[in-house]
C-alpha positions as CSV (number, residue, x, y, z in Angstrom):
1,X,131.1,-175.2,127.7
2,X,132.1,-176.3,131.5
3,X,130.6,-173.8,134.3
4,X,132.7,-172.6,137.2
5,X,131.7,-173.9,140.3
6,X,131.7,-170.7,142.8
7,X,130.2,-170.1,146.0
8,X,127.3,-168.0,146.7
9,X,129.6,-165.2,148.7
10,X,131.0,-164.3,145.7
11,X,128.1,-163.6,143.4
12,X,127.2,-160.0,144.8
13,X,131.1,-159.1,143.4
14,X,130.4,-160.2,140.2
15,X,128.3,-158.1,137.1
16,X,125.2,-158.2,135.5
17,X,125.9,-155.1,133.4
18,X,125.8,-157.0,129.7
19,X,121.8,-157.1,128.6
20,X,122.4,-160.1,126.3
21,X,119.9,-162.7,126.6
22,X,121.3,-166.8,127.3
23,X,119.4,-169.4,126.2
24,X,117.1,-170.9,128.9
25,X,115.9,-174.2,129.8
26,X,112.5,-174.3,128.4
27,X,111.3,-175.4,131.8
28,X,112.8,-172.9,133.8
29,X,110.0,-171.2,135.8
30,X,108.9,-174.3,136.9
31,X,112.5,-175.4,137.8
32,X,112.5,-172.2,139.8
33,X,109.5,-172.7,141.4
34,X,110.3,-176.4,142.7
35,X,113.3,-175.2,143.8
36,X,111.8,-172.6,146.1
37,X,109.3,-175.1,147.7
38,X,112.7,-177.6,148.6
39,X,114.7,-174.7,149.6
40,X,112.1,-173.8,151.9
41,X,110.2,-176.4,153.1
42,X,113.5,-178.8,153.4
43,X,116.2,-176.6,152.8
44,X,117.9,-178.5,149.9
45,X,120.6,-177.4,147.4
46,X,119.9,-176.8,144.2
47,X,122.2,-176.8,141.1
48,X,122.1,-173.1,139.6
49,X,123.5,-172.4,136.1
50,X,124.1,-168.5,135.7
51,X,126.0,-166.3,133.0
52,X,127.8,-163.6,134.5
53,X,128.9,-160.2,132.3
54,X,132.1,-163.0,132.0
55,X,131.2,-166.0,132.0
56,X,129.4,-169.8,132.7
57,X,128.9,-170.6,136.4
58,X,127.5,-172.7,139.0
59,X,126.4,-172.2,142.3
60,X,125.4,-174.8,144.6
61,X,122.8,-173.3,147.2
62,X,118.9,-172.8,148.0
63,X,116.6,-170.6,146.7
64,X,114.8,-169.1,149.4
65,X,112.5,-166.5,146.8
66,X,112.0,-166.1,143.6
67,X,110.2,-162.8,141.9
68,X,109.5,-161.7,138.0
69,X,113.1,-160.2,137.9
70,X,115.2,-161.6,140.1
71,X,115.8,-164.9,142.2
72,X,116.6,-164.7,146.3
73,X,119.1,-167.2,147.6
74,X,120.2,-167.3,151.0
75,X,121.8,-164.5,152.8
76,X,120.3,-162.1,150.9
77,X,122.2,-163.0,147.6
78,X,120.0,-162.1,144.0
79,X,120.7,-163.3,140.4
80,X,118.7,-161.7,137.5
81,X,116.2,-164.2,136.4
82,X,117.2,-163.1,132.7
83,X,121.2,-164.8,132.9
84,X,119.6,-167.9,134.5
85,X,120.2,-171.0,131.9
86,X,119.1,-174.2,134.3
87,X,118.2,-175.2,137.7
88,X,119.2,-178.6,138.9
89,X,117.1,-180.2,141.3
């Protein structure tokens, strides 16, 4: 399945509402947690695959925080850790 690339502007307008659980990248706390340290110690973009309520995307941004729940990317922007498949370094 290919993943739309979207920007990050757009992910507060789209829904988290389904509680079905994607398949995750067995490594994907410590993707998370690399990705973090770039985004804030260098600022780099990471790769972020996400499933929305409709379906596969991508965004290309940095994470800026990262909690038990939810992820932070910049401007104030949150994904729910649970729809997160991979992070891309």
């Amino acid at each position: 399945m290919e993943a739309t690339l979207i920007e990050k502007e757009q992910i507060p307008l789209l829904t988290f509402h389904d509680k079905t659980t994607v398949d995750q990248h067995p490594d994907l706390q410590n993707q998370i947690e690399k990705a973090t340290i770039l985004g804030n110690a260098h600022r780099t973009k990471v790769s972020i695959y996400f499933k929305d309520d409709e379906s596969l995307k991508r965004v290309e941004t940095t994470i800026w925080a990262a909690g038990t729940k939810f992820i932070c990317l910049k401007g104030g922007v949150w994904i729910p850790i649970s729809r997160l498949i991979e992070v891309k370094i």
